[in-house]
C-alpha positions as CSV (number, residue, x, y, z in Angstrom):
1,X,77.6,95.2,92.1
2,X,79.6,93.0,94.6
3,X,82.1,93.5,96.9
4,X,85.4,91.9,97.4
5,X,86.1,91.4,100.8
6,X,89.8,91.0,101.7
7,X,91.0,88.6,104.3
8,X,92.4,90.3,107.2
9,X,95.5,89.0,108.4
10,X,96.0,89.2,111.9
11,X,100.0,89.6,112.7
12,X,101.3,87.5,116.4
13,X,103.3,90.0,118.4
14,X,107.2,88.5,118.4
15,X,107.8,86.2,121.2
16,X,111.4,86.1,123.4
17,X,112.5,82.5,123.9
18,X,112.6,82.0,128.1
19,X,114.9,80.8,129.8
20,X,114.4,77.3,131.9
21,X,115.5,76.6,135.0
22,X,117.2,73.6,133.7
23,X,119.5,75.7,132.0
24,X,120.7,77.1,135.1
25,X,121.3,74.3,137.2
26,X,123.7,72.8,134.3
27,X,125.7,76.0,134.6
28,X,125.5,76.0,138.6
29,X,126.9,72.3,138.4
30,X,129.6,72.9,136.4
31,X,131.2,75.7,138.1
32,X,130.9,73.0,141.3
33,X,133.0,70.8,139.5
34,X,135.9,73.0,138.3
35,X,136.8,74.5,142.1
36,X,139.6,73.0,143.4
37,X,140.4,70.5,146.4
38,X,140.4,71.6,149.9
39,X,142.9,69.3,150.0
40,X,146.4,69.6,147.8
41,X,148.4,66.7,147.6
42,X,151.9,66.7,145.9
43,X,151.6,63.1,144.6
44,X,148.9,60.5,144.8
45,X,151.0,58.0,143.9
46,X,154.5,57.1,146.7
47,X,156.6,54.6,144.8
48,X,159.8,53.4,147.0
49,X,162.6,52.1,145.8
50,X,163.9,48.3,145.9
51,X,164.0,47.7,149.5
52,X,165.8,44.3,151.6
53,X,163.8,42.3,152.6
54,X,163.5,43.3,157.3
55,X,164.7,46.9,156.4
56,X,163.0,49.4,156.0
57,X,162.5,52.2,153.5
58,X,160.4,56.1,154.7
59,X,159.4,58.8,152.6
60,X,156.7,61.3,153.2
61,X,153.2,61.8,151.9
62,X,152.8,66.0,151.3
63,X,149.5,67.5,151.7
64,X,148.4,70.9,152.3
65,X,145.1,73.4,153.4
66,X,143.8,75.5,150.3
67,X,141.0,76.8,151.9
68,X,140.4,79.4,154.6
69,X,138.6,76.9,157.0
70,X,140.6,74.4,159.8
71,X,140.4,71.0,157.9
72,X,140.6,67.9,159.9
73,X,142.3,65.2,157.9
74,X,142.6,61.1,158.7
75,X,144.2,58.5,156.7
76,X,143.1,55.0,156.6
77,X,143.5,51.7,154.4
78,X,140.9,50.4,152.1
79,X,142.6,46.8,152.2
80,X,145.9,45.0,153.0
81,X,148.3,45.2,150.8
82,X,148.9,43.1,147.9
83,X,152.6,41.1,147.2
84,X,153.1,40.0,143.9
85,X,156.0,37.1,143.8
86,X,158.1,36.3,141.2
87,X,156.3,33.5,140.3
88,X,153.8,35.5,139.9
89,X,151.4,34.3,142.1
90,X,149.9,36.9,144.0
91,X,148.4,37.5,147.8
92,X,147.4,39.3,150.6
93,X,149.8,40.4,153.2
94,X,148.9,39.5,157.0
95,X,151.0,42.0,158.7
96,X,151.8,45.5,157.8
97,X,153.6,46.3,154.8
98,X,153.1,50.0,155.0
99,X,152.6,52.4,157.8
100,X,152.0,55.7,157.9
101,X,153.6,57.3,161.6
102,X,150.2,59.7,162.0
103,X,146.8,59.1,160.7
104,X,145.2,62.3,161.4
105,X,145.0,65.7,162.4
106,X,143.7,69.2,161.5
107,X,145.1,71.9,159.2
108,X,145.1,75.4,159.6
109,X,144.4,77.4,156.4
110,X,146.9,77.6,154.1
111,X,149.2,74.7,156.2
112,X,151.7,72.5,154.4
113,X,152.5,69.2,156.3
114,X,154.7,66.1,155.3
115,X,153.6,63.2,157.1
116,X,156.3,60.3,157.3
117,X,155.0,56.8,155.7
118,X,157.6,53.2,156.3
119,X,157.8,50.8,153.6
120,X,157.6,46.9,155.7
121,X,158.6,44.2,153.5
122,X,158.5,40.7,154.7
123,X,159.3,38.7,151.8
124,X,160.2,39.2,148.3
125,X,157.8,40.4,145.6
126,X,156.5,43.3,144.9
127,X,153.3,45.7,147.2
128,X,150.9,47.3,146.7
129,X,148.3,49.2,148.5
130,X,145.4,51.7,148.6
131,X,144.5,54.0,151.2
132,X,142.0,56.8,151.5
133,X,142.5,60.5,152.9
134,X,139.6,62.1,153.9
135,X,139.1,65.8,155.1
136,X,136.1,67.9,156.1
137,X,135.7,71.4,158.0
138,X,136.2,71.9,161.6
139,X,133.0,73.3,161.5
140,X,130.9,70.8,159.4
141,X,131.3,67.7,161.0
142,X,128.5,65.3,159.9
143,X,129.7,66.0,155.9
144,X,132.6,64.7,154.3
145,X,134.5,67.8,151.7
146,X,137.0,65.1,150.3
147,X,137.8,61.9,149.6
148,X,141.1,61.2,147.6
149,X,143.0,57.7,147.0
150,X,146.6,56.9,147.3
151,X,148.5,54.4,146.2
152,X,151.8,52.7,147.4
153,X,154.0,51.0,146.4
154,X,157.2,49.4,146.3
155,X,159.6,46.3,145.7
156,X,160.9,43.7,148.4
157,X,164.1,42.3,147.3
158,X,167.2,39.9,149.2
159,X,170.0,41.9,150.6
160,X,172.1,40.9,147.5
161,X,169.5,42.2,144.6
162,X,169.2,45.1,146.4
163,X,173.0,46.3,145.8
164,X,172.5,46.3,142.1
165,X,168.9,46.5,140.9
166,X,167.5,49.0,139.6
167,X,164.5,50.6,140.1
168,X,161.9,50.5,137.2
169,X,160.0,53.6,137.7
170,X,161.7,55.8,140.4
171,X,159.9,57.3,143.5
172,X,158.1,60.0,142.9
173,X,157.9,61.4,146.4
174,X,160.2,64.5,146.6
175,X,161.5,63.3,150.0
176,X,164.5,61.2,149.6
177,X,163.9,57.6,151.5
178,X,165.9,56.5,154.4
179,X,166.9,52.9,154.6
180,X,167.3,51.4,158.2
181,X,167.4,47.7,159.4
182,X,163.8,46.6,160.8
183,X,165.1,44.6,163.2
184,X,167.4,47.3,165.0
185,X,166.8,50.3,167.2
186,X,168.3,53.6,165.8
187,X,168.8,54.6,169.1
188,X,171.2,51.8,170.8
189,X,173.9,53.7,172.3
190,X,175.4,50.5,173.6
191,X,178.7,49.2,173.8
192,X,179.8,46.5,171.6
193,X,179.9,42.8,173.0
194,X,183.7,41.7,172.4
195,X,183.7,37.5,172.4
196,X,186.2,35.6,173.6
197,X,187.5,32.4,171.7
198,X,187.9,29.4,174.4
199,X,189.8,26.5,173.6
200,X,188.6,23.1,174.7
201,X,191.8,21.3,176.5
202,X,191.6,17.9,174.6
């Protein structure tokens, strides 16, 4: 008489997925991404308002230090600035439509600074321009921590257009602008020049 032999079945012990490397690096990258700027501006964006045409218009650019660290900080233009006329042809400026009165320095932690920045214009039409801040530590000095674009902008008009028109947009600088001929001192302290008529004996 035969006998049946029954297959043995061999059971695999239960296997815990592992964890890859990969996996952590995507995590590690995206809590990278989410911490905030060293750097905190208020606005990235200065808009002034309509401005005559050899006056001048100032507002300020705010910025402060989130970190713990001494920051150094520099400002500096990626191009000149661009006038659009009202015939809408458009061009580079060759002199300075915007100027910022400092360009650099360093923050302490926690600092808030409000550096001054002149609106220029020339001729009529409306600028544009881009410039770049850039901060790294005191202590790193070969890395740059932050790069960050702003943009400004703002209308040249004639003395008359000035009176009444109206801005499209509004500035969105909290500091109020100050307007101030470009052609005078603010510091003349001297005495008016009183002409006298002379008649020509005929």
């Amino acid at each position: 008489m035969e006998k049946s032999v029954q297959p043995t079945i061999h059971e695999e012990p239960h296997r815990l997925p592992r964890m890859t490397t990969t996996q952590h690096v995507t995590v590690t990258h995206q809590k990278r991404l989410s911490s905030p700027q060293p750097i905190r501006l208020a606005a990235q964006r200065l808009e002034f308002p309509a401005t005559r045409v050899q006056e001048t218009t100032e507002t300020c650019l705010d910025f402060e230090n989130t970190t713990s660290e001494i920051m150094r900080w520099s400002l500096s233009s990626i191009a000149p600035a661009y006038v659009k006329q009202e015939s809408k042809e458009v061009y580079r400026a060759t002199y300075t439509a915007f100027r910022f009165t400092k360009q650099s320095g360093m923050l302490t932690p926690g600092q808030f600074v409000k550096i001054p920045v002149v609106f220029i214009p020339r001729d009529v039409g409306s600028y544009s321009q881009y410039w770049e801040l850039e901060a790294n530590s005191k202590e790193s000095v070969a890395s740059t921590v932050q790069q960050t674009k702003i943009e400004l902008a703002g209308d040249g008009v004639k003395a008359a257009a000035a009176l009444t028109k109206t801005h499209r947009r509004g500035p969105l600088a909290p500091t109020v602008p100050m307007v101030k001929p470009f052609h005078q001192s603010t510091t003349d302290n001297t005495e008016p020049v009183t002409k006298t008529q002379h008649t020509v004996p005929k």
